[in-house]
C-alpha positions in Angstrom: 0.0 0.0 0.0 1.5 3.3 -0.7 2.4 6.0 1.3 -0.5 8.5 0.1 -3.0 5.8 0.8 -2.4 5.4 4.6 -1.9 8.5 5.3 -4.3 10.5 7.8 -6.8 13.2 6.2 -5.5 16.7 7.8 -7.6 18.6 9.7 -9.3 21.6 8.1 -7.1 24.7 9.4 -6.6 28.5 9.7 -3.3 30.2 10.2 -3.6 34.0 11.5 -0.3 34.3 11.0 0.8 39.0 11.7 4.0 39.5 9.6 6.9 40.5 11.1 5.1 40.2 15.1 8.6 41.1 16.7 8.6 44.2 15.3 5.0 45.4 15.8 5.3 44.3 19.4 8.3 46.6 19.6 6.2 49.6 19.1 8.4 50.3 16.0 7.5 53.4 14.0 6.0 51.4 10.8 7.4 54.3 8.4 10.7 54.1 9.8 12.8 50.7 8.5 13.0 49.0 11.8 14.8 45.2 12.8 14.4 43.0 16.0 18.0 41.8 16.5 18.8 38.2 17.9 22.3 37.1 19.2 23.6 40.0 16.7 21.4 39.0 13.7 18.0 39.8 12.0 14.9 38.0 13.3 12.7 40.4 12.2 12.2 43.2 9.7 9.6 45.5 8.8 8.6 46.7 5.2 10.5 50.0 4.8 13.9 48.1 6.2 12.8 45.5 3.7 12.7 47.9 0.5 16.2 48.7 1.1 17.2 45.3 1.2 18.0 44.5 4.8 16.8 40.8 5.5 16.1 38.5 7.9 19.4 36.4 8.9 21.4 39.7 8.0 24.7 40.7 10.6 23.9 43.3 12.4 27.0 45.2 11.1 25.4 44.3 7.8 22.0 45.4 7.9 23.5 48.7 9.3 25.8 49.4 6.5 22.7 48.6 4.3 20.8 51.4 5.9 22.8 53.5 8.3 19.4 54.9 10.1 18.0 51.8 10.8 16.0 51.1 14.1 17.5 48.6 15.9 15.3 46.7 18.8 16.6 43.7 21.6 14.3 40.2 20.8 12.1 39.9 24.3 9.9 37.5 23.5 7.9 37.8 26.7 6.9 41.4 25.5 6.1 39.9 21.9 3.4 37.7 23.3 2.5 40.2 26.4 1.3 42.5 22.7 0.0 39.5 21.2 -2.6 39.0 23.8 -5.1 41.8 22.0 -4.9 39.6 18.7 -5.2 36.4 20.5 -8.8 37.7 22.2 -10.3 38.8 19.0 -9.7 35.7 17.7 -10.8 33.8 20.4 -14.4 35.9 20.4 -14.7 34.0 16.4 -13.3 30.7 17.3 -12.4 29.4 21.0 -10.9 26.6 20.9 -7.6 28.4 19.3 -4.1 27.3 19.7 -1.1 29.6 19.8 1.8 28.0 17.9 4.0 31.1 18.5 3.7 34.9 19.5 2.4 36.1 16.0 1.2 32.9 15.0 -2.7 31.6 15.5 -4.0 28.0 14.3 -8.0 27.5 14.4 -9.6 23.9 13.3 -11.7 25.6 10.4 -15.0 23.7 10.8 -16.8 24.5 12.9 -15.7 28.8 12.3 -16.3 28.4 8.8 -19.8 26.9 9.4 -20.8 29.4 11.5 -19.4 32.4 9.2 -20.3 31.4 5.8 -17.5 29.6 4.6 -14.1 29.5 4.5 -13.4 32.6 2.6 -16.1 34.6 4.5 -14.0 33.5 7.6 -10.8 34.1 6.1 -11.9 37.8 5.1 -14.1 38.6 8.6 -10.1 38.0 10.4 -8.7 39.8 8.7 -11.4 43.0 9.0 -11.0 42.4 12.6 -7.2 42.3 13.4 -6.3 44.5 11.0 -7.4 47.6 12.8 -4.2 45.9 15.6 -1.8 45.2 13.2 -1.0 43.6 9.7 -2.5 40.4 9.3 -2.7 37.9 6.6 -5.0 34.3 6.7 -4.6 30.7 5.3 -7.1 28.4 5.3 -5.9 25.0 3.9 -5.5 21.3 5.3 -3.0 20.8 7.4 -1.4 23.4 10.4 1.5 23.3 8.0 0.1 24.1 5.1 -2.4 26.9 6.4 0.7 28.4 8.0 2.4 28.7 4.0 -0.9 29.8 2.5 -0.9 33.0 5.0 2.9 33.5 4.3 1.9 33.5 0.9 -1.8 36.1 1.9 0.6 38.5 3.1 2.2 39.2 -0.4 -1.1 39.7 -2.0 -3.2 42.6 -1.4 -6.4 40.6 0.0 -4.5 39.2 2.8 -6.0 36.1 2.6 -5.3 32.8 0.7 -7.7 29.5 0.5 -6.6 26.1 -0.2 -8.9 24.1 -2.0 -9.7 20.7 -0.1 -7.0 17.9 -1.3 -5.3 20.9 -3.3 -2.4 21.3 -0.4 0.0 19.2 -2.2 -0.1 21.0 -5.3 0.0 24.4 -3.7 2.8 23.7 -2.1 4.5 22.0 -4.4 5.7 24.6 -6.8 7.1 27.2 -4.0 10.9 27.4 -3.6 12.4 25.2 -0.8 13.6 27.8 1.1 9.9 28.5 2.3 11.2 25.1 4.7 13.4 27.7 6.8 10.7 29.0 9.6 8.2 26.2 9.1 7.9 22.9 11.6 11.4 23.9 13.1 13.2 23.1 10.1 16.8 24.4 10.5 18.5 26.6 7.9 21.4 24.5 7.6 19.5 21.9 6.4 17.7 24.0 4.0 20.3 25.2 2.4 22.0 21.2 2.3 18.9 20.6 0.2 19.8 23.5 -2.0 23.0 22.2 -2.8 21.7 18.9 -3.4 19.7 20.3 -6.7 16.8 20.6 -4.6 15.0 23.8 -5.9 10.7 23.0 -4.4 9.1 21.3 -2.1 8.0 19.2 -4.5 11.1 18.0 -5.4 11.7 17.3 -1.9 8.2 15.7 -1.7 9.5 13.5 -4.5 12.0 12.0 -2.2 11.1 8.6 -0.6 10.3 9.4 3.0 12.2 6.4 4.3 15.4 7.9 2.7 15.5 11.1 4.2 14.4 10.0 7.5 17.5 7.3 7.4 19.9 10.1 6.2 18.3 13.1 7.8 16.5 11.8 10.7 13.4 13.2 12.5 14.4 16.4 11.2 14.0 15.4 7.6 10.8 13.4 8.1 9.6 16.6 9.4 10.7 18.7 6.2 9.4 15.8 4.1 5.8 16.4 5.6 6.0 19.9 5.3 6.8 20.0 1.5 4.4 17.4 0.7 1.5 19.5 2.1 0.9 16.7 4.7 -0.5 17.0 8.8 -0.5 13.3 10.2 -1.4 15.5 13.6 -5.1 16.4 13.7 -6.2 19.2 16.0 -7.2 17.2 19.4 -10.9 17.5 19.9 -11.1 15.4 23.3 -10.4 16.3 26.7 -7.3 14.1 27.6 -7.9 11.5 30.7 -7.9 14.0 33.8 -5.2 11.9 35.6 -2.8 13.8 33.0 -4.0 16.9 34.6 -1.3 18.7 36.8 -3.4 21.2 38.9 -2.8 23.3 42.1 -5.9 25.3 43.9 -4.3 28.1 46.2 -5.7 28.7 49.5 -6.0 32.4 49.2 -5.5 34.4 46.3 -2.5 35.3 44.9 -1.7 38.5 43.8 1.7 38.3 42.5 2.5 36.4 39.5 5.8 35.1 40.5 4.3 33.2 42.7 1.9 31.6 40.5 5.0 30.7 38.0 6.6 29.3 40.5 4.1 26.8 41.3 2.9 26.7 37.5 7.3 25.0 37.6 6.1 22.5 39.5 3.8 21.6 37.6 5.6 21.9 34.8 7.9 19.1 36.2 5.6 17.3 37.8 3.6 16.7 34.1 6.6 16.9 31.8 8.2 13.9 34.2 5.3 11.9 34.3 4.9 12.3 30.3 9.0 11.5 29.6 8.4 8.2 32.5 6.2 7.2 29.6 8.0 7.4 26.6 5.7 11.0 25.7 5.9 14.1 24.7 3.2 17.3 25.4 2.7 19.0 22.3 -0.1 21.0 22.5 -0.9 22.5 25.8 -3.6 24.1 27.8 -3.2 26.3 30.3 -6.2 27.7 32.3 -6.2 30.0 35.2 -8.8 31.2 37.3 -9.5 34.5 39.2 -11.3 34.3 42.8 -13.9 36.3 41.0 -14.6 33.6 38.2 -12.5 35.3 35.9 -10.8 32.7 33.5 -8.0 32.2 31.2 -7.5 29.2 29.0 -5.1 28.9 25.7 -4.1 26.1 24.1 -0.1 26.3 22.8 1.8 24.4 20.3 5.0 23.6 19.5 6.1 20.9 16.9 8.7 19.1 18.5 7.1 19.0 22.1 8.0 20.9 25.0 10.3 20.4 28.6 8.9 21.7 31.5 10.8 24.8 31.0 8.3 25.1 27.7 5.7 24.9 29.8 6.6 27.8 32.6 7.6 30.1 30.0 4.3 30.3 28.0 2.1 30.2 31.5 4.0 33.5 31.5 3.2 34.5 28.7 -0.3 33.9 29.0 -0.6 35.4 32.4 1.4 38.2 31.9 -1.1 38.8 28.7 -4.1 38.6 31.1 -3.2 40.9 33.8 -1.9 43.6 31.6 -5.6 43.9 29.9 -7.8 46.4 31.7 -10.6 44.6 33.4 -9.6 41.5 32.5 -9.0 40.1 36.0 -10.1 41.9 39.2 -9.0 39.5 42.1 -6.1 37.3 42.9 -5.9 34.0 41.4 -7.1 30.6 42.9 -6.1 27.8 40.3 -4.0 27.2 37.8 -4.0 24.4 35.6 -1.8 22.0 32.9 -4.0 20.2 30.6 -1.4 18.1 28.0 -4.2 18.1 25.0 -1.9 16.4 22.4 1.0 14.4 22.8 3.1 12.2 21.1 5.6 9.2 21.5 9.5 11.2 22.1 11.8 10.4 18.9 14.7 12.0 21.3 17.7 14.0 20.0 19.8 13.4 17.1 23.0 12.7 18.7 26.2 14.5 16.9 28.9 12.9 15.7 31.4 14.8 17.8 30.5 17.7 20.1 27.8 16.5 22.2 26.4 17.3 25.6 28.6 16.3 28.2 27.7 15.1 31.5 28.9 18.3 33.1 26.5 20.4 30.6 23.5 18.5 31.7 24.5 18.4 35.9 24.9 22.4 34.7 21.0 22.8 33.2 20.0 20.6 36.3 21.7 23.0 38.6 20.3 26.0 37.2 16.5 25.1 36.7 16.8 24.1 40.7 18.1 27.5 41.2 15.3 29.1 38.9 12.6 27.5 41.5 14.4 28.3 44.4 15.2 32.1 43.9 12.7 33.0 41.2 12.7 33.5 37.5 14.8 36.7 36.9 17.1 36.0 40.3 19.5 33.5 37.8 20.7 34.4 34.7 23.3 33.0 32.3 25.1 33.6 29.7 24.5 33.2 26.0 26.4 33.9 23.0 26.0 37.0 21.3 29.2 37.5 19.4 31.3 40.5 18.7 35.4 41.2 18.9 35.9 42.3 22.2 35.6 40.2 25.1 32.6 42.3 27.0 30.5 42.1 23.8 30.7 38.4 22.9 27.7 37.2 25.4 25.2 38.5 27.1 23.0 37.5 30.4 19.7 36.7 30.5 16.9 34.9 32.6 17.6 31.4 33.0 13.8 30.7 32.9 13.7 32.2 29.1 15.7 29.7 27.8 15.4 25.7 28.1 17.9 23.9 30.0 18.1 21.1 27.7 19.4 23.9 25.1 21.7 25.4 27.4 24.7 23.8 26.5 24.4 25.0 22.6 23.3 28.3 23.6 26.2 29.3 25.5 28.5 28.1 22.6 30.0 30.5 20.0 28.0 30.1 16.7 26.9 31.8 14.0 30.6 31.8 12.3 33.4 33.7 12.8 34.0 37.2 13.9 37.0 39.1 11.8 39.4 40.8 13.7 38.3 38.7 17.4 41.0 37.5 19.1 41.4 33.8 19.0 41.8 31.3 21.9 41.8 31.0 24.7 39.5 33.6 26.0 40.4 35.7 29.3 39.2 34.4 32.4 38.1 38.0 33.7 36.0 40.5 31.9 35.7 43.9 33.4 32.0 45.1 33.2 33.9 48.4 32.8 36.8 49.0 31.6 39.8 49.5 34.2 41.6 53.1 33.5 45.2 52.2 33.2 48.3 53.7 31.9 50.7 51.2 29.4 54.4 53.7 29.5 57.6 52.5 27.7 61.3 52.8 28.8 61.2 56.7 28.4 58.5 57.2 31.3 55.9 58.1 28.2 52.5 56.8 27.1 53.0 54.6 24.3 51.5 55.6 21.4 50.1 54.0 18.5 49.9 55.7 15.1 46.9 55.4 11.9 49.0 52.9 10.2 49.4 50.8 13.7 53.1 51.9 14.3 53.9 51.7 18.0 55.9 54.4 19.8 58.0 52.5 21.7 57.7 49.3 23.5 55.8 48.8 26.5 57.6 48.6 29.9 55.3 49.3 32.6 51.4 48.8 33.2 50.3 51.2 36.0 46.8 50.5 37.3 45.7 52.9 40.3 49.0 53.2 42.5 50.1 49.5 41.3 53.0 48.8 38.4 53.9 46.1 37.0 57.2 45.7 34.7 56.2 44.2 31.6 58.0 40.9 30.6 56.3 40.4 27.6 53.7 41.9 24.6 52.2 41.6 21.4 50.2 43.6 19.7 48.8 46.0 18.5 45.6 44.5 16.5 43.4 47.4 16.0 39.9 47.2 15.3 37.1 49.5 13.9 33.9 49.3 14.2 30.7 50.9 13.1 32.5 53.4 11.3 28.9 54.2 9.6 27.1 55.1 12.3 27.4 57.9 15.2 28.8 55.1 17.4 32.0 54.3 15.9 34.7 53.1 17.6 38.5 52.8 17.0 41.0 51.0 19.2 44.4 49.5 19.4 44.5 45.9 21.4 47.7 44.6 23.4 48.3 41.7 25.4 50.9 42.1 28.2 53.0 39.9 30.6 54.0 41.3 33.5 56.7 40.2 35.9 53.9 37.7 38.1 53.3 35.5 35.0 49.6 37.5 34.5 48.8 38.2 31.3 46.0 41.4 30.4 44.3 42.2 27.7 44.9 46.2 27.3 43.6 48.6 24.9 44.2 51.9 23.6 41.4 54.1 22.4 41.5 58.0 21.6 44.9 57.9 23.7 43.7 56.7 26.8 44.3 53.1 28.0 42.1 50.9 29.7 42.2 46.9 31.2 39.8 45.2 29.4 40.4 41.5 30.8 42.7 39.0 32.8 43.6 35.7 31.5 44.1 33.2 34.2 
């Protein structure tokens, strides 16, 4: 029997997918090109930054030299789906039972909605009336979550905004865009995009035209996934039945809380609690619900989704999203809150990890995530922080901290690790074991008694002999240098400086830098 025959029938589905979300929850001024920048590239980008060719994936330094006045905005996603929460209610008032894949993002099961408002194109258009007035918004109505997500992609290039998919039309549809449409869609990374690129893949229908049991064997669960996508197939129908109420993780308070961290910290429990009772059996949540209730009968339920399941850190961060949502809508809640709920409405057997051929997750890097998610539920969400890799050529700018609870533990390992290719002009290995938060005033002298000096073309004025930091010196055994570096030299923020590395008599070596003539300690290597 072939592979189309056994196949399930996808569910009916609408995607209210707002272009470019990270931006427009950024309160960016829409006439002005505006990015949202991630670990020091484009996630984001609005029309007018667009139309001058900046582009999502773009270097910062990049899109800046494309267009020297561009906006420039930090990815939060807790304030992308805090916005979101406007959108998510008119939608809900249409068609309740909603799930929210992803802050900008919306899938409905179509049925019932399009019964109710005349048809799938009536609903598509009536969405897109109502949201619009919040922010741009484009509709896909097609079968399958994944190809209703690609038909509104597609809605928000056309002037209608919307975009329905006959039914049994999705394969065709999909079939004849390019394959880079893969990169954003069911988690599919752009590495292996651009591997099927290479490989004389140009559509999804050529990649549809692969036997599935070959890419899963060479690609893995990854691959299947991509396979599925391109072929315009959903084997996962919307869940339409409450899930046995033993799955429920559930804690009724007392007396009414007022304060939210105090709610997310229970809702971590739970989190753990359901996420290890699911992993005891082989599963994985995929679609949750999350319902909270006011002591005034005020209620909050959402369903999320996310392809490849979720850990318990998953699970905390979108209860805090969703609460955070609530409570910053006026009237929406008047009273503390007196239960909180995890409902696990779809889940799925775990396929696990691909493991890598060389570079994997040590046992040190998991005892590490362990160790911080215990500290996360003992001193609070934004108490622990940790580093992540941003890049950049000087030590203070290649990571930067942020809330352990934004990030999942079972990613931390990667996260912290320098990708995204190299950085010209950064100083290789090994890194310093000390970076000042602020640069240390210091004075680097030669022989003479003088400053040393260092000239356009990088010409030093005499060697260094002493490093004088505060009423401290140090003879200098050794140096190299200088590498100089400029940066931004577009933009009122330039920057010019000279680098050294020193030795001093104790067998410590500093990395020292010289920038419009005065020198400051920038780091210690151990």
């Amino acid at each position: 029997m072939s592979t189309a025959s056994t196949r399930a029938v996808p569910t009916r589905m609408v995607a209210v997918w707002c272009p470019d979300w990270p931006v427009v929850a950024a309160h960016a001024d829409p006439e002005r090109p505006s990015v949202v920048l991630h670990a020091n590239r484009v996630v984001a980008a609005n029309p007018p930054a667009r139309e001058v060719g900046v582009q999502v994936g773009h270097r910062r330094r990049q899109a800046q030299s494309i267009c020297p006045e561009l906006d420039l905005f930090e990815h939060d996603p807790d304030r992308d789906a805090r916005e979101f929460e406007p959108v998510v209610r008119l939608v809900a008032d249409m068609a309740p039972r909603l799930e929210i894949v992803e802050p900008g993002l919306i899938a409905v099961a179509a049925r019932g909605p399009s019964r109710y408002f005349g048809g799938d194109r009536s609903l598509a258009d009536q969405l897109v009336e109502r949201v619009g007035p919040i922010a741009p918004v484009a509709v896909g109505i097609a079968d399958g979550r994944s190809a209703a997500t690609i038909a509104a992609r597609v809605a928000s290039r056309r002037a209608e905004r919307t975009v329905v998919v006959e039914p049994d039309a999705g394969p065709e549809f999909v079939a004849r865009l390019p394959v880079s449409w893969l990169a954003g869609l069911g988690e599919i990374t752009p590495d292996l995009v651009d591997l099927f690129v290479r490989m004389g893949l140009r559509t999804l229908g050529h990649v549809a035209e692969l036997d599935p049991g070959d890419v899963f064997a060479r690609f893995g669960d990854e691959g299947r996934r991509a396979h599925r996508v391109a072929s315009g197939a959903d084997d996962r129908a919307l869940a339409t039945t409450d899930p046995p109420p033993e799955w429920w993780a559930e804690h009724p308070f007392d007396d009414p809380i007022h304060q939210l961290d105090t709610v997310v910290f229970v809702a971590k429990r739970l989190a753990d609690q359901l996420a290890g009772g699911l992993a005891a059996d082989g599963r994985v949540c995929t679609r949750l619900v999350v319902v909270a209730e006011s002591e005034h009968g005020e209620r909050s339920e959402r369903a999320w989704y996310r392809d490849r399941g979720m850990s318990a850190t998953s699970m905390v961060e979108r209860v805090r999203w969703q609460l955070d949502g609530w409570v910053s809508q006026p009237g929406a809640i008047t009273g503390g809150i007196v239960l909180v709920r995890l409902i696990p409405d779809e889940v799925r057997s775990d396929d696990g990890v691909q493991s890598r051929l060389w570079g994997e997750r040590s046992q040190a890097d998991l005892d590490a995530g362990r160790a911080v998610a215990r500290l996360t539920g003992l001193a609070g969400d934004d108490q622990v922080r940790v580093p992540v890799w941003n890049g950049g050529r000087l030590p203070d700018e290649r990571y930067r901290w942020e809330p352990a609870s934004s990030i999942d533990v079972e990613e931390l390992a990667d996260r912290a690790r320098p990708s995204g290719g190299p950085w010209p002009g950064a100083l290789p290995a090994p890194s310093p074991t000390v970076v000042y938060a602020e640069p240390v005033e210091v004075v680097v002298a030669g022989a003479s008694g003088a400053p040393v000096r260092v000239s356009g073309r990088g010409d030093v004025s005499e060697a260094p002999a002493v490093l004088v930091a505060g009423h401290a010196r140090h003879a200098v055994r050794a140096w190299v240098g200088p590498w100089p570096v400029e940066q931004r030299w577009w933009s009122d923020r330039a920057r010019r400086l000279a680098r050294f590395q020193l030795v001093t008599e104790h067998g410590v070596a500093h990395l020292v830098a010289l920038e419009q003539q005065r020198w400051v300690l920038l780091a210690t290597y151990g």
